[in-house]
C-alpha positions as CSV (number, residue, x, y, z in Angstrom):
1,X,81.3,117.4,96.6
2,X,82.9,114.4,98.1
3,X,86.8,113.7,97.7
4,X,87.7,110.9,95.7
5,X,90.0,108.6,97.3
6,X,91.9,105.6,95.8
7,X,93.8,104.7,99.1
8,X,94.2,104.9,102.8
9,X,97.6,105.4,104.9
10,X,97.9,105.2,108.5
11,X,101.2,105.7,110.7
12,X,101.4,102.8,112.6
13,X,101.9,103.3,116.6
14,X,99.4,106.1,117.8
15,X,97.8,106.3,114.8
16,X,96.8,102.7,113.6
17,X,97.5,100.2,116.7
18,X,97.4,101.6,120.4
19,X,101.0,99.9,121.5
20,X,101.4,102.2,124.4
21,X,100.1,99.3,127.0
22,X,103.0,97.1,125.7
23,X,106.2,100.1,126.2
24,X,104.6,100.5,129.8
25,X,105.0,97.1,130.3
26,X,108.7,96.9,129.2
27,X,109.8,100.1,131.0
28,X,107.9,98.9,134.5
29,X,109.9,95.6,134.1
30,X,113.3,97.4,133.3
31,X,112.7,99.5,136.2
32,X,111.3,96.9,138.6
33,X,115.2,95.2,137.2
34,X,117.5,98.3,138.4
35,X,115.2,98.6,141.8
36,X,114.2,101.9,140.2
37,X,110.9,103.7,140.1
38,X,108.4,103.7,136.5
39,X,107.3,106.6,135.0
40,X,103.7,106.9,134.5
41,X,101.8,105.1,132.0
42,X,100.7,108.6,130.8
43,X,104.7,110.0,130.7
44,X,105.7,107.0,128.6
45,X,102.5,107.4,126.3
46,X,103.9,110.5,125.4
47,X,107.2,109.5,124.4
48,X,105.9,106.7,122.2
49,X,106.4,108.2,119.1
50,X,110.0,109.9,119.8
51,X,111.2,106.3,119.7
52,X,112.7,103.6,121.9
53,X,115.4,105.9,122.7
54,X,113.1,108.5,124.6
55,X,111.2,106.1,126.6
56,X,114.5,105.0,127.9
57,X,116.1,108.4,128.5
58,X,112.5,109.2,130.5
59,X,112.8,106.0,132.3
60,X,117.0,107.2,133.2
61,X,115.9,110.7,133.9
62,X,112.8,109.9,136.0
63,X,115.6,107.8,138.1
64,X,117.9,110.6,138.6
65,X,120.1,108.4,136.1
66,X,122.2,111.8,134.4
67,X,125.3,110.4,134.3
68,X,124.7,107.5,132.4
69,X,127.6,106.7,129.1
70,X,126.5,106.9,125.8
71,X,127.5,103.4,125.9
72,X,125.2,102.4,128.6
73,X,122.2,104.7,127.2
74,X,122.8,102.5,124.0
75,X,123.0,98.7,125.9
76,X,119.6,100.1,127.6
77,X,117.9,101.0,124.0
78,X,119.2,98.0,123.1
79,X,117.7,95.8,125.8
80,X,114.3,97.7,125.3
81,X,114.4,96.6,121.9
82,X,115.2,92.9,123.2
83,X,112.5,92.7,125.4
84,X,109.7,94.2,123.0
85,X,110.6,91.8,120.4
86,X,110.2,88.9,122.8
87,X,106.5,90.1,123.7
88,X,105.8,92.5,120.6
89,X,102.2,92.0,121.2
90,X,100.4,91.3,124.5
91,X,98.4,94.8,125.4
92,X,98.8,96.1,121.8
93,X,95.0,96.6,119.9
94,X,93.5,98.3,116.7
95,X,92.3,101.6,118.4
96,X,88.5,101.5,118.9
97,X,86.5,102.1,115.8
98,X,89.3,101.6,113.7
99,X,88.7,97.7,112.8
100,X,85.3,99.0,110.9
101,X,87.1,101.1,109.2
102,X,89.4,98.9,107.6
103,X,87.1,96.2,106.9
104,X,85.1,98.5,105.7
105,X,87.9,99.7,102.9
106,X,88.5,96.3,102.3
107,X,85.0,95.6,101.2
108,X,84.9,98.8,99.0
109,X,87.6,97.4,97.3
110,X,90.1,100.2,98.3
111,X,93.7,99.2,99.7
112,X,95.3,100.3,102.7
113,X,98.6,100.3,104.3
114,X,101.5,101.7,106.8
115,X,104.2,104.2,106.4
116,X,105.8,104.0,110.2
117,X,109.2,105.0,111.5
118,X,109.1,101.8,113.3
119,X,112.0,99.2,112.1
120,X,110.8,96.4,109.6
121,X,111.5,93.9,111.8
122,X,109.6,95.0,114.6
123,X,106.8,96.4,112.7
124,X,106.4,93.0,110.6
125,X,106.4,90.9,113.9
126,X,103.4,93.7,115.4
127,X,101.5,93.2,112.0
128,X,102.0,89.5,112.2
129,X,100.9,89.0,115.8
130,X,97.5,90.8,115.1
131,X,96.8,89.1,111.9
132,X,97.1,92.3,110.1
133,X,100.1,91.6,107.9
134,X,98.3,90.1,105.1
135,X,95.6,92.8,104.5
136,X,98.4,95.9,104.6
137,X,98.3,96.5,100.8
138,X,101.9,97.9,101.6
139,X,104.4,98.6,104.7
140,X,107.3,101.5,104.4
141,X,109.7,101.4,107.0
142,X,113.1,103.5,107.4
143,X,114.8,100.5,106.1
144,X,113.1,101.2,102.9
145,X,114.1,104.6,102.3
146,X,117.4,107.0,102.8
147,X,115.1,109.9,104.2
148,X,112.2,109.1,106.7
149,X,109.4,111.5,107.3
150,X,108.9,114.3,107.7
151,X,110.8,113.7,104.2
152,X,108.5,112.6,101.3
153,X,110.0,110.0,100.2
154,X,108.5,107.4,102.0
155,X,105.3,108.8,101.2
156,X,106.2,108.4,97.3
157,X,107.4,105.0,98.0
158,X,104.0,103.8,98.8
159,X,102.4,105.2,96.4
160,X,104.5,103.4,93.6
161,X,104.1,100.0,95.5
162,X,100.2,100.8,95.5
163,X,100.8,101.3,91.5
164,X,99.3,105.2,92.1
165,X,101.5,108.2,89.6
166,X,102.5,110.6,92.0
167,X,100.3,113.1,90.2
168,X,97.3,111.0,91.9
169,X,98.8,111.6,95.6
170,X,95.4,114.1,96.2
171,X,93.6,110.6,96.0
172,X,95.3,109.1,98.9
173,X,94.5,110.1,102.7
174,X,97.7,109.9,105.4
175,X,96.6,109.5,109.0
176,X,99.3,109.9,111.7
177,X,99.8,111.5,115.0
178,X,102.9,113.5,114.5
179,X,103.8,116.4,113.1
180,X,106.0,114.4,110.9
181,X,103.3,112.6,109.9
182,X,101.2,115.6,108.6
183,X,104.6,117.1,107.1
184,X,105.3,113.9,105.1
185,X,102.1,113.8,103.8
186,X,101.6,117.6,103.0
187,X,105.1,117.8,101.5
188,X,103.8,114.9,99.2
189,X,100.4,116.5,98.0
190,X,98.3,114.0,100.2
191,X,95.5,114.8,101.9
192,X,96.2,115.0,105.8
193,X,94.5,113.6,109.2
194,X,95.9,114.8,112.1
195,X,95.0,111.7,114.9
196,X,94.8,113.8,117.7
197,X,94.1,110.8,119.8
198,X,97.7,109.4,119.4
199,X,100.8,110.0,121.4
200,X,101.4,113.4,121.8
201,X,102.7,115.4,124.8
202,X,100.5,117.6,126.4
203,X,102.6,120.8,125.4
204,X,102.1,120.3,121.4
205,X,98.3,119.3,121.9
206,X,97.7,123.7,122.4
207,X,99.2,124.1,118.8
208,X,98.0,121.3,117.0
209,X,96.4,123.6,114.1
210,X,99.8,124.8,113.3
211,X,100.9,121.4,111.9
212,X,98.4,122.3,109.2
213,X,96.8,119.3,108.6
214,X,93.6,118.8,106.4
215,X,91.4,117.4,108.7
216,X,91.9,116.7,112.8
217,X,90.0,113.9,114.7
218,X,89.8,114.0,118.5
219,X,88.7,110.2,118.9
220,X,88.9,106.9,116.7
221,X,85.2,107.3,116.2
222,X,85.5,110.9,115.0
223,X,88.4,109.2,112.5
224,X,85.6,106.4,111.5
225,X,83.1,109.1,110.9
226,X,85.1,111.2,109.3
227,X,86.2,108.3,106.8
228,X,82.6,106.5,106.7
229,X,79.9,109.0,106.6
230,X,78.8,109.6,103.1
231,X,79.8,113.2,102.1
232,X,83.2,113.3,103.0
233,X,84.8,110.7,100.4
234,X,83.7,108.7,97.5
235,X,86.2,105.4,96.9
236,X,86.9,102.7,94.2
């Protein structure tokens, strides 16, 4: 029998939108700036969802930069963050397959939304830039909560600004990339999708099945298949 579902979460970067292209970007430009060498594209994929202050500590270490201050760490996560802001959204797309399934929600009259690590700010602007920000049925950010996942409560949070008791949290799918993700989610009663597509480092991809999600999708098409194909879910 299929699942009834009232509502679809997503994480936001690795999950939702690919952003990766856009870090790249930033770090190539602060390297190119101290005359140092880039990591890869694929090294800085894989610090995506640690946060701006990995991507810089990999762009410091992949320099040879040890001895750097906690001050100067912090003017160089601060820069990042700068430059981001002032092109949040050149490279950055909807991952393949996963505009269909949104318009697809939004025609079966079932809301979807965001509940991302990423600062409000930043995570407004991204929306806003890709003409997203008025079909989120709701955003949680770490402004909006004391604990951020892997605690609940940002999970709970969306479900009372989607009006859903938390009772109901079996009827609402969380898809994210981290183990955070699928620990938020489970630790709420939601149902889990692990996005195996996302931004993780090679070393966790062996063990994903250990994060003990409900479902795990290797591609966005397996994730639009999974969500789409008649079977697996019935919505509003």
């Amino acid at each position: 029998m299929a699942q009834f579902i009232k509502a679809v979460l997503f994480d936001l970067d690795g999950t939702l939108i690919d952003t990766a292209a856009d870090f790249v970007r930033i770090i190539g430009k602060m390297s190119r700036e101290n005359d140092w060498q880039a990591p890869s594209g694929a090294e800085i994929r894989e610090q995506v969802s640690a946060g701006a202050s990995a991507m810089v500590q990999l762009m410091l270490r992949h320099n040879d930069q040890l001895e750097v201050s906690e001050a100067e760490l912090l003017d160089f996560r601060q820069q990042f963050l700068d430059d981001y802001e002032a092109d949040i959204c050149i490279d950055s797309c909807v991952f393949s397959e996963l505009e269909e399934v949104l318009t697809a929600l939004e025609e079966k009259g079932v809301p979807w939304g965001i509940v991302t690590n990423k600062p409000r700010y930043l995570a407004e602007q991204l929306l806003n830039k890709m003409q997203l920000d008025e079909r989120c049925a709701v955003l949680i950010c770490p402004d909006d909560v004391s604990r951020t996942k892997p605690d609940p409560e940002p999970m709970y949070m969306a479900l009372e600004k989607l009006g859903i008791p938390r009772g109901a949290a079996g009827c609402v799918l969380y898809v994210g990339d981290h183990i955070r993700d699928i620990e938020a989610g489970n630790a709420a009663g939601m149902p889990t999708i692990l996005a195996a597509y996302g931004y993780i480092p090679i070393e966790e991809q062996k063990n994903l099945k250990a994060w003990a999600a409900n479902y795990i999708v290797d591609t966005p098409k397996q994730l639009n298949e999974l969500l789409l194909s008649s079977g697996n879910f019935d919505y509003i």
